[in-house]
Steps between C-alpha positions, in 0.01 A plus 500: 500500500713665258558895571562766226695831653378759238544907541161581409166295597167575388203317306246730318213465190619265317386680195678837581849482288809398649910489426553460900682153487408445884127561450516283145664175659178461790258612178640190288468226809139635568368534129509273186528701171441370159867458415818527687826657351798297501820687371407713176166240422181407697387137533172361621335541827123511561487576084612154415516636136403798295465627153509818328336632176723668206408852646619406867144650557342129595614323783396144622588346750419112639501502907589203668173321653452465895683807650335671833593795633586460914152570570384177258327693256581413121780643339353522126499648213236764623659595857834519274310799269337640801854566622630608158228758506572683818836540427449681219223751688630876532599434888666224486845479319660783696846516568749773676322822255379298227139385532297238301814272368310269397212664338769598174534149415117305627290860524177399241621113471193256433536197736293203422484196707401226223520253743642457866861395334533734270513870462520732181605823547499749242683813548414869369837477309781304401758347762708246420652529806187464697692245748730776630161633662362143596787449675358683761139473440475370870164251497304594821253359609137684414364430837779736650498784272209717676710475821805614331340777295391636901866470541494212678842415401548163784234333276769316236361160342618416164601119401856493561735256655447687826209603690548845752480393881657842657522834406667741767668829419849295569418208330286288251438145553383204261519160478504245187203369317467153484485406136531768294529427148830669474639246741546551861733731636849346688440706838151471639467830698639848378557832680622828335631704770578869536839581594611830332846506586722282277701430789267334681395284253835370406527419902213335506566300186856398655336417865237284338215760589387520190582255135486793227600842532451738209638811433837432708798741447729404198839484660396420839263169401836368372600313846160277417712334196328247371187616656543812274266529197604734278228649203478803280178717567294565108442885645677745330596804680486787241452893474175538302564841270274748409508475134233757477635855556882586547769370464433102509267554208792530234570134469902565434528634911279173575794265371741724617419478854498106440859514316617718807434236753772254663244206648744278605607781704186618650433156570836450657418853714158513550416153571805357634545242197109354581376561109542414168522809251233514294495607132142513385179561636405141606728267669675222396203266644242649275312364203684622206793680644752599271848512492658818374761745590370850498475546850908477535697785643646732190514815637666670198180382294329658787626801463486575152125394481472806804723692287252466190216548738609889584619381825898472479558788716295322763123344585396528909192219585265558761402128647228397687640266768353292799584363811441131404347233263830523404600503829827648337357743288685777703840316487424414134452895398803620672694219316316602125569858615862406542517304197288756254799809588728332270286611196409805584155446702378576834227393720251744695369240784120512631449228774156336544477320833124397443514229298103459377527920430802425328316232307209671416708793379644297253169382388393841369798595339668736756804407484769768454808327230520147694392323710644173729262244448510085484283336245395143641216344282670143361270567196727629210173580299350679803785721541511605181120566497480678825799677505655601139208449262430897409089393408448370809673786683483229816554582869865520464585646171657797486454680150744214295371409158668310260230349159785222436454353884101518453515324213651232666256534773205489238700139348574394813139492671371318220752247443401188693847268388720542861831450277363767245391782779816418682695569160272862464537599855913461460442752196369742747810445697686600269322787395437664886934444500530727179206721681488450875153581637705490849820513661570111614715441792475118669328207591592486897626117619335396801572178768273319636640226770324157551537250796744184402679429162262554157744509247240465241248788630457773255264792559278601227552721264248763632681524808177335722591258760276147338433337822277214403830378290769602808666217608461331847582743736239402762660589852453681859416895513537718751 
C-alpha cells in the first residue's frame, strides 16, 4: 500500500469546481477525462483525437472503443455528453463564491453522439481553449449521478486507473484497475491520508509511515535530501483592486503600487524564501506567459505617477484582508504596509476571518481599495475571461477595463493555432504590465517528500499529485 500524508482530505461532486490540489489528485485516479494536461499542452486520454472547426465553435472528438466505467457499464460517446451536460447545469460548477463555472464556457452547447466513439460538441461560442475546461470535465458514470445529485457524495465511479474501496473522514482508499488503457499504475493500492500538521507528516514520511507527504514545511523537509521534491505552485497570490470607484480606478496609482513593491523582499519576509516573485498575472507555467519587466521595483517611477495622480502629499488604502487562503495574507499586509510607507501610502486594515463571507464579498464587488486574494485557475484564457474581461464583469472582476486586453481576448478565443494564441495571450502580458488589472506578488514553492531515491520525479505543472504515473512506492502503513 502506498500512503499519501496530505493536510486536507475530502472527495465531493465531481462536477462542483475545484483548485484544492488534495481533492484534484483522488478526482484524477477515480475519473478519465477527455484529455490530460501535460506541462503547457494536453495529449490524448479517453479522446484519442479531436478536431476543431475555424470558429473553435465545433468540436469532435474520436473516443477510444471498449472503456467501462467500475461498475461495467460503457464508457461512450453518449455517457461522455451526459457528463458534459451536467456540468454545465446552474448547480453544478460551484466553487468557494462563484457558482456555475462551467456553465460560461458549455451553458447552451449541442452534444451529439454520432456514434458510440465519437462525440461532436458544439459550443454557444467560440473557445479555442476549450481543453483548459476538459481538463477537468471529470467523466462519471450516468448510473451514479442521481445518487450524487441527493448528495450522496461516497457514490464515486468514473473509469480511471483506480476504483474507490474506502472512504472515512481520515482517509480515502482505492486500489488499481487492472488494464486501463492508460497503462497500469506502479503501486497497486493508494491511500490519501489526513494529517494536518506538517510535522507529522514529515515524521511519518522519515519513519516509513507513510511514502508521500505533501505540503511539508520548506526549511524543515530539507533533512529528507534526496527524498525532497522541490516544485513551484501556478497560483498567484495577488491583491485584486477595485478599479471601479477611488483611488485604484486612475490607472497611473495602479502601476504605482506595482513599481512600489520589493518582491524579492516580501518573499524573503513573508514566506521565508518559499516563492518565486511573480511579475504578471499568470505564472511562469501558463500557456502564453510573457516575459516582461514592468512589475520591477522603481519606486521613483512610482512616485511620480502618484505625484501626477493628485496624490504626492499622500494616498491611505483601506484593504480587505483574511485570515487564510493565503494562509499569510496577514503577514503579507503588514509586510506591503511596510513596504508602501516609502512612497507616501498607508494601509487602513479590515480582517475577514470567514473565509466563504470573505469570498462571497468579493464576488459582489464589496471590496473597499484591495483586496488579498490568490488566483489559481491554470487556464490563462479563463483568467482573463473570468477575472479582467470588463463585458463579462465575471465573479472576480473588480471594475478594470482595458478595450486593448479585450481585443486580445476577442482574437484569442477564436484563434485555434496553439503557437498563434500563445503569441496573442503574451501580448496581453504585456499590456496588463503597462496596465496592471492587479497587484502581483508570488508563486509560493512547495515540497513534497517521496519514499527512496526518484531523481527523475517531477510534479506537474498544476501542482496535483499524478498518482497513476508515481513511481513504485508500494510499502507498509501504519
Amino acid at each position: 500500500m502506498t500512503v499519501i500524508a496530505q493536510a486536507r482530505l475530502g472527495i465531493y461532486d465531481p462536477h462542483d469546481c475545484t483548485d484544492a490540489s488534495d481533492e484534484l489528485t483522488v478526482l484524477h485516479a477515480v475519473y478519465d477525462t477527455l484529455i490530460r494536461r501535460v506541462g503547457q499542452d494536453f495529449v490524448p486520454h479517453l479522446a484519442e483525437r479531436w478536431t476543431v472547426s475555424m470558429d473553435a465553435r465545433t468540436w469532435t472528438f474520436h473516443l477510444r472503443d471498449g472503456v467501462r466505467f467500475h461498475d461495467g457499464s460503457a464508457c461512450d460517446a453518449d455517457a461522455v455528453a451526459a457528463s458534459l451536460a451536467r456540468m454545465a447545469r446552474e448547480d453544478k460548477g460551484y466553487t468557494l463564491g462563484a457558482p456555475a463555472v462551467w456553465r460560461q464556457y458549455l451553458g447552451g452547447a449541442e452534444l451529439a453522439a454520432p456514434d458510440p466513439q465519437t462525440l461532436v460538441v458544439t459550443l454557444a461560442a467560440p473557445m479555442a481553449d476549450l481543453l483548459d475546461v476538459l481538463e477537468q470535465g471529470f467523466i462519471v458514470a450516468p448510473s451514479a449521478f442521481a445518487r450524487l445529485d441527493a448528495g450522496d457524495h461516497g457514490t464515486q465511479i468514473g473509469s480511471g486507473p483506480y476504483r474507490l474501496v474506502e472512504i472515512a473522514p481520515d482517509r480515502i482508499t482505492a486500489t488499481r484497475v487492472e488494464g486501463h488503457f492508460a497503462g497500469e499504475p506502479a503501486n497497486r493500492t493508494i491511500t490519501w491520508r489526513l494529517v494536518p500538521d506538517p510535522t507529522e507528516r514529515l515524521a511519518l514520511l522519515q519513519r516509513g509511515a507513510v511514502q508521500v507527504a505533501n505540503g511539508l514545511d520548506f526549511e524543515a523537509s530539507r533533512t529528507l535530501g534526496a527524498q525532497r521534491h522541490e516544485y513551484l505552485s501556478p497560483v498567484a497570490i495577488i491583491y485584486l483592486l477595485n478599479a471601479a470607484k477611488g483611488p485604484l480606478a486612475d490607472g497611473r496609482v495602479r502601476r504605482a503600487l506595482s513599481l512600489a513593491i520589493d518582491r524579492d523582499a516580501l518573499v524573503e519576509t513573508v514566506m521565508a524564501g518559499a516563492a518565486r516573485p511573480l511579475r504578471g498575472f499568470v505564472s511562469p507555467a501558463h500557456f502564453g506567459a510573457g516575459q516582461g519587466d514592468g512589475a520591477r521595483m522603481d519606486r521613483d517611477a512610482a512616485r511620480r505617477l502618484l505625484a501626477e495622480a493628485g496624490h504626492g502629499a499622500g494616498l491611505t488604502l483601506e484593504v480587505d484582508c483574511p485570515t487564510r487562503l493565503p494562509d499569510e495574507a496577514e503577514r503579507l499586509t503588514a509586510a506591503l504596509a511596510d513596504q508602501l510607507r516609502a512612497v507616501g501610502i498607508s494601509l487602513t486594515v479590515h480582517v475577514h476571518p470567514e473565509r466563504e463571507d470573505y469570498a462571497h464579498m468579493v464576488r459582489r464587488k464589496q471590496i473597499r481599495d484591495l483586496c488579498v486574494f490568490d488566483s489559481s485557475p491554470m487556464s490563462t484564457y479563463r483568467v482573463l475571461y473570468e477575472k479582467i474581461d470588463s463585458r463579462v464583469a465575471g465573479a472576480w472582476w473588480q471594475g478594470y477595463a482595458n478595450p486593448e486586453v479585450e481585443a486580445l481576448i476577442d482574437q484569442g478565443r477564436v484563434t485555434t493555432d496553439r503557437a498563434a494564441r500563445a503569441g496573442i495571450w503574451r501580448r496581453a502580458y504585456a499590456l496588463l504590465q503597462d496596465d496592471p488589472a492587479w497587484l502581483t506578488l508570488y508563486n509560493p514553492l512547495r515540497v513534497i517528500g517521496l519514499a527512496g531515491a526518484h531523481p527523475g520525479f517531477a510534479m506537474p505543472a498544476d501542482g496535483v499529485i499524478d498518482v497513476a504515473r508515481l513511481p513504485a512506492l508500494d510499502g507498509g502503513a501504519e
